[in-house]
C-alpha positions in Angstrom: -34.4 33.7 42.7 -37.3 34.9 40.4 -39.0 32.1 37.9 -41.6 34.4 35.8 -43.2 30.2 35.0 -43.6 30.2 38.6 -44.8 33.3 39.3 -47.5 33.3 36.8 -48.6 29.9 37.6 -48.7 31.3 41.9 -50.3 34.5 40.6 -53.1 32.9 38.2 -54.1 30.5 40.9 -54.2 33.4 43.2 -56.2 35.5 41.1 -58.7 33.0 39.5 -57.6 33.9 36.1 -59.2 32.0 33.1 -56.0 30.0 31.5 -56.4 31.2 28.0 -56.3 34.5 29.4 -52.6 33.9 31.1 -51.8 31.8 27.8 -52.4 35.0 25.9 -50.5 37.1 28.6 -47.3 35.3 28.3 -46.8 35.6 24.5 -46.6 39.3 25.0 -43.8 41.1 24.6 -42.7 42.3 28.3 -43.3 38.8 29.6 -41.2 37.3 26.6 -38.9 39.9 27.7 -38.8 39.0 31.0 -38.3 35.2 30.2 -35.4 35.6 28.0 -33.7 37.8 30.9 -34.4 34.9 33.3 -33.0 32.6 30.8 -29.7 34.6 30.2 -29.1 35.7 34.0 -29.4 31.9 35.0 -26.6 30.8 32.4 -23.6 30.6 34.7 -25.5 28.2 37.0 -26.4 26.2 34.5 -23.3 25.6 33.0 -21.7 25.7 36.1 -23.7 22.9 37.4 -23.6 21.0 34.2 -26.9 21.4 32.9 -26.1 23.6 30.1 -23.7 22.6 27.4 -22.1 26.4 26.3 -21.1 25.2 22.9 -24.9 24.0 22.6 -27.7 25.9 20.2 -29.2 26.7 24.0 -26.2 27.8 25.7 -25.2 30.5 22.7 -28.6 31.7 22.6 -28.9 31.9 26.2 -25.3 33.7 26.3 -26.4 36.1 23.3 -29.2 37.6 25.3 -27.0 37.8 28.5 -25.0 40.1 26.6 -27.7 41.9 25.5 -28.6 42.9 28.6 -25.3 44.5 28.8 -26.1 46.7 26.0 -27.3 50.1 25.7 -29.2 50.8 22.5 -32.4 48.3 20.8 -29.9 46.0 21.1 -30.4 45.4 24.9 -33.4 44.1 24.0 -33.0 40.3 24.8 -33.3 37.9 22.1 -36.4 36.5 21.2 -38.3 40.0 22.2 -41.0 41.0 19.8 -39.5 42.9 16.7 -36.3 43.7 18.6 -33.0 42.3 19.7 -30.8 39.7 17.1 -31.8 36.4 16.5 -30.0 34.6 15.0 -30.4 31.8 12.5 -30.2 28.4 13.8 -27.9 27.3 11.0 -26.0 31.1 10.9 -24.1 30.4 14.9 -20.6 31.6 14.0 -19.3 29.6 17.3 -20.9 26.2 16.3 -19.1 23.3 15.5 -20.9 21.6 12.4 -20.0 18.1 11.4 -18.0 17.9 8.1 -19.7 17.8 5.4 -19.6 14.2 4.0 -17.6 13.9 0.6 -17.4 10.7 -1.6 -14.5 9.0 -1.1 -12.5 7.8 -3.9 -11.5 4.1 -3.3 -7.5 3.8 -4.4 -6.3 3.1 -7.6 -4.9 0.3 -8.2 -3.2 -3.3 -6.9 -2.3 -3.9 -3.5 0.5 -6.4 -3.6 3.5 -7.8 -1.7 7.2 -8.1 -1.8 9.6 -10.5 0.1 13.3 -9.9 -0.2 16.0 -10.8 1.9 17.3 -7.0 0.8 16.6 -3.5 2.1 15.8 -0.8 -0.2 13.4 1.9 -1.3 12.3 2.0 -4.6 12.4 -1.1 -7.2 14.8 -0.7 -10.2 13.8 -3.0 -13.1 17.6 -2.9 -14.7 18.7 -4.7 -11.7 16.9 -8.0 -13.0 19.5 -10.4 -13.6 21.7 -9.5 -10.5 19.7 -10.8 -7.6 18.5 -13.9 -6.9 14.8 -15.6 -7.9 13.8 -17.3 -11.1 12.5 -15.8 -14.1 9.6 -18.7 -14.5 6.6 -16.2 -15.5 8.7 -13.6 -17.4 10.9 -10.9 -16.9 9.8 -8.5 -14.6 9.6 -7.3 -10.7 7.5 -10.1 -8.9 5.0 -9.3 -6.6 1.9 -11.7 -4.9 -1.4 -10.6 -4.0 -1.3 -13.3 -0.8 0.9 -11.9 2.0 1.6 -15.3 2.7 3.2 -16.3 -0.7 5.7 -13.3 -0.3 6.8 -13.9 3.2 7.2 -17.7 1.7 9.9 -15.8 -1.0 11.1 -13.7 1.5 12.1 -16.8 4.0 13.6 -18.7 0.9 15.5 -16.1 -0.4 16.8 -14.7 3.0 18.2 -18.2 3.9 20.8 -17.8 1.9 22.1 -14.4 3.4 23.8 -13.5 6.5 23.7 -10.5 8.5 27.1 -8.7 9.6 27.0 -7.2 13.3 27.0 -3.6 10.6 23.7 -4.9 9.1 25.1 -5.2 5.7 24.1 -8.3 4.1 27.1 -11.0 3.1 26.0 -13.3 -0.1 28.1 -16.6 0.4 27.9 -16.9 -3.9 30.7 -14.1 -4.0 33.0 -16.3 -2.5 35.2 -17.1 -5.3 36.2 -21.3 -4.2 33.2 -23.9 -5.0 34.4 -25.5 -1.1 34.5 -22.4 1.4 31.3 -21.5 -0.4 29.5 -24.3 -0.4 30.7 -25.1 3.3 29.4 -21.6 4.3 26.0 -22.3 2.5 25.7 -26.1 3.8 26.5 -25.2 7.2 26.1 -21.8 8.4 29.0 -22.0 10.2 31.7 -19.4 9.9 34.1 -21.2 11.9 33.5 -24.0 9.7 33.8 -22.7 6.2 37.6 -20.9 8.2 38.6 -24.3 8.5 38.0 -26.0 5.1 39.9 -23.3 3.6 42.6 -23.9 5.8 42.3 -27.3 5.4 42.6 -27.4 1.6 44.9 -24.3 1.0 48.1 -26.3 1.5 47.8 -28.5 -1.6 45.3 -25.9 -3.9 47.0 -26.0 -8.2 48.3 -22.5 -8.3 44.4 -22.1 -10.8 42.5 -22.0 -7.5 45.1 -21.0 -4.7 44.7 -17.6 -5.1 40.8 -17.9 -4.9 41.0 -20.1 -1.4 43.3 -17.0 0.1 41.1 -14.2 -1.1 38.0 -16.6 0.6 39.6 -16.9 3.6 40.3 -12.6 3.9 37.0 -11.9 3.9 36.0 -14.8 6.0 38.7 -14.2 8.6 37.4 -10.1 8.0 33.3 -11.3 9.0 35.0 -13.3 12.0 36.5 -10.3 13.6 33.7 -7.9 13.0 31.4 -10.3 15.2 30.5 -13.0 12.8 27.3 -13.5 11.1 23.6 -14.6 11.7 21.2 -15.3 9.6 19.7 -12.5 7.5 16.1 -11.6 8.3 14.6 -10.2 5.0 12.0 -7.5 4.4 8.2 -7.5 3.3 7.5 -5.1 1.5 3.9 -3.8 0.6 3.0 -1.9 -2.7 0.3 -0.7 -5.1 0.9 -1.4 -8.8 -0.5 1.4 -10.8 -2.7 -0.6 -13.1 -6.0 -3.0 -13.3 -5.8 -6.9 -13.1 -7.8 -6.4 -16.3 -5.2 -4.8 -18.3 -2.5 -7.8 -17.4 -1.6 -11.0 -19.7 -3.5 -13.8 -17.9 -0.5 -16.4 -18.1 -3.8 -19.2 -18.0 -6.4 -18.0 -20.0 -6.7 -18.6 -23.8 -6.7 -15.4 -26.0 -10.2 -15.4 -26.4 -10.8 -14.8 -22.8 -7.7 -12.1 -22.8 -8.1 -8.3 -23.1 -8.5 -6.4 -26.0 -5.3 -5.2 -25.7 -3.2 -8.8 -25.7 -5.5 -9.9 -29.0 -4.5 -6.7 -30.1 -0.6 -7.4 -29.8 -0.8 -10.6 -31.2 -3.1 -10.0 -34.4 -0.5 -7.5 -35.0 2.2 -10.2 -34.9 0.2 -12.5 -36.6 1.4 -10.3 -39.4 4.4 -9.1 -38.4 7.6 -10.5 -40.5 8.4 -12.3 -37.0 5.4 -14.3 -37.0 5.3 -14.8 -40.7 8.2 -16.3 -40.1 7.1 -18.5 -37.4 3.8 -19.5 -39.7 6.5 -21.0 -42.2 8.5 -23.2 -39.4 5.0 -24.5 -39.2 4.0 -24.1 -42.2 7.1 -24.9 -44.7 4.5 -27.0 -47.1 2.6 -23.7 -47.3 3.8 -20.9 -47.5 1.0 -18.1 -47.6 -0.4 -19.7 -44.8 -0.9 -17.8 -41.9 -0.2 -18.9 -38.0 -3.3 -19.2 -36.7 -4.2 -21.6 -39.8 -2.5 -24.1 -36.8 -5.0 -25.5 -34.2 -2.4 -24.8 -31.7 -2.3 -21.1 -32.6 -6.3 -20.4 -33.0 -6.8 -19.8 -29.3 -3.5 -19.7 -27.9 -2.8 -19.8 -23.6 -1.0 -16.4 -22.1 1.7 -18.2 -21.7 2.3 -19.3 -24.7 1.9 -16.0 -26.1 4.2 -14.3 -24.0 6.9 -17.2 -24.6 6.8 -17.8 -28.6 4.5 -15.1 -30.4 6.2 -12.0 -29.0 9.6 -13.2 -29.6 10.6 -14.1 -26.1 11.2 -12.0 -22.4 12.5 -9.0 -23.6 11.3 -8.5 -27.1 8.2 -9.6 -25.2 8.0 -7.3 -22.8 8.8 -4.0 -24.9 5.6 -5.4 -27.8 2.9 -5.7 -24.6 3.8 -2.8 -23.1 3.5 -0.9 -26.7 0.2 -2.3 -26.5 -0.7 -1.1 -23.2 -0.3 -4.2 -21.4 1.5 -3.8 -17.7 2.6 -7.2 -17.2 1.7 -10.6 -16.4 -0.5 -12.5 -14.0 -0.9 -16.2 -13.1 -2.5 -18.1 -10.0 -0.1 -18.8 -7.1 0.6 -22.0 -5.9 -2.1 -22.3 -3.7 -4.6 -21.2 -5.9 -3.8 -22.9 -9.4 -5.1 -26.5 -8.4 -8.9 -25.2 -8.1 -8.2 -22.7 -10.8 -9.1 -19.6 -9.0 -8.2 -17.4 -6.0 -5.0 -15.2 -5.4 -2.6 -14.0 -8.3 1.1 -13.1 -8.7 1.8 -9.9 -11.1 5.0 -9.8 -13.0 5.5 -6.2 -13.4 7.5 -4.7 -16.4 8.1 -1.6 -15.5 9.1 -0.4 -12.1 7.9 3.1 -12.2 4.1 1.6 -12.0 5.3 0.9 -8.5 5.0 2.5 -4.8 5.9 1.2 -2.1 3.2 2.0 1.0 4.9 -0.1 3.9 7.9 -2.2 4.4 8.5 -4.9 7.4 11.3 -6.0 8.5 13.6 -5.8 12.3 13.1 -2.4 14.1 15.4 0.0 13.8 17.7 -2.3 11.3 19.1 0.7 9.4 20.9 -0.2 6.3 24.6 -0.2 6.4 28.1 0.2 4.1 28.5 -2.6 2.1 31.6 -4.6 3.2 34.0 -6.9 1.2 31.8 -9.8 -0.7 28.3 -7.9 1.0 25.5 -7.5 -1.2 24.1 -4.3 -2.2 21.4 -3.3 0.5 19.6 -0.7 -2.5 19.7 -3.5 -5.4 16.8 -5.2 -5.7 15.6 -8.1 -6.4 14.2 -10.0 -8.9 11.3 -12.3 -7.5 8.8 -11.8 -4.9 
């Protein structure tokens, strides 16, 4: 096949021609001309034998002057010929793939926190505090732990006490009405067991509690035929709460190291006829003075704040949230001893909450709730 390099290169060494000369010869326009065609009629090859990428800045300009070629008009002049034929921009290729242009990503809002139940649902519901199981110790509100750990801690302690039916409903042993076939079911585990201290007590039950044993033994004798029960797995559940760990009562920090928001709340109740009236259960030989006249009340602890100035959980809850406070949070377990590290968030108001992920068994769908089960969609109060 013809190589114009070549030939010139033959031909000047042939000829004896001066290299400037030849230098000056190939910028011309017919030998331009000529290159470009050589370039565009040896595409296929190339790509065919890999040496071309087609998607490439070469390969498009090498396959824009191949189809000039096949032109009729000025536009058969190749590319890259003097004052004729397109060339195209470098950055104007309408077939090339440029990289995405990078944009600034905006890291998520929020708290990413976690959730152990031994129940299955799929959105938290505040009002249902009160009805599940978990204790109240930092406030009233949905419980949630920065440490994945701490939850799946919860969610193991809670789920002990909760069997699975072969359904997938979850049975709570407290709805079983006689302190003995309940406790027997909760000691033991053992279905067959609990069945038989019923039995075993019925005969001789005060009319007060005979009716209770029966209605026990129904629903146990109800779980036996339906398979029995295992032990209930509980779920994890992982969320983002809708607000900073800045805006949250720190249960162990005194006020003056709170936000602006909690001093807020309580110089307003500082004046408030609620914690006048608390100044003058301290204060009865006094009684203009004010509360934080008290050493104990100049630089209160978030806990303290949460469970005497604001009037206790509830009324609590409703005057920090009218200041723009979320919640609560306080150092876990494992952190409290060297005073820093992972937090728990009480939460007091359930539509700051999404839920991103939830663990639990594969496939485990949630069933009808059966005689004594527990609501799969209620849930829970702690963790």
């Amino acid at each position: 096949m013809f190589d114009p390099t070549a030939f010139f290169t033959q031909y000047q060494a042939l000829k004896g021609v001066k290299p400037e000369t030849w230098d000056k010869l190939s910028q011309t326009w017919p030998a331009r001309m000529a290159q470009s065609a050589w370039n565009a009629a040896t595409l296929p090859g190339d790509v065919w034998n890999g040496k071309v990428d087609p998607l490439s800045e070469e390969g498009i300009g090498r396959a824009t002057d191949l189809a000039g070629l096949t032109m009729s008009s000025t536009l058969a002049s190749p590319r890259g010929s003097i004052g004729v034929g397109p060339v195209l921009p470098k950055k104007a290729n309408p077939m090339a793939v440029e990289p995405p242009t990078p944009m600034t990503m905006t890291p998520p809002q929020g708290i990413r926190a976690y959730h152990g139940s031994p129940h299955d649902f799929d959105k938290f519901d505040i009002s249902k505090i009160g009805t599940g199981e978990g204790a109240q110790a930092y406030g009233h509100g949905l419980y949630f732990a920065e440490s994945p750990n701490v939850a799946q801690q919860y969610r193991d302690q809670l789920a002990g006490d909760f069997f699975k039916t072969p359904s997938g409903a979850l049975f709570d042993p407290t709805t079983l009405q006689h302190m003995n076939t309940r406790a027997t079911l909760t000691r033991t585990k053992d279905l067959e067991a609990a069945i038989k201290r019923g039995m075993d007590i019925l005969p001789n039950a005060p009319a007060a509690t005979k009716g209770m044993l029966e209605s026990d033994l129904a629903i146990l004798r109800e779980l036996k035929n339906q398979g029995g029960l295992t032990q209930a797995p509980g779920r994890m559940y992982e969320v983002n709460i809708n607000a900073r760990p800045d805006q949250f009562l720190d249960w162990d920090k005194p006020l003056s190291q709170q936000n602006k928001n909690v001093q807020g709340a309580f110089e307003k109740f500082v004046s408030s006829p609620q914690g006048e009236a608390l100044a003058k259960e301290f204060h009865s030989y006094k009684p203009n003075a004010k509360l934080t006249d008290l050493p104990e009340w100049q630089d209160p602890y978030g806990g303290t704040l949460y469970r005497n100035a604001f009037g206790g959980w509830l009324n609590s809850n409703k005057a920090l949230q009218e200041a723009g406070i979320p919640g609560i949070r306080y150092l876990d377990q494992g952190s409290r001893g060297q005073g820093n590290g992972t937090f728990n968030y009480v939460v007091f108001n359930d539509a700051l909450i999404d839920i991103l992920k939830k663990y639990g068994i594969a496939g485990m769908a949630a069933a009808p709730v059966i005689a004594g089960a527990v609501n799969q969609q209620e849930p829970v109060a702690n963790y």
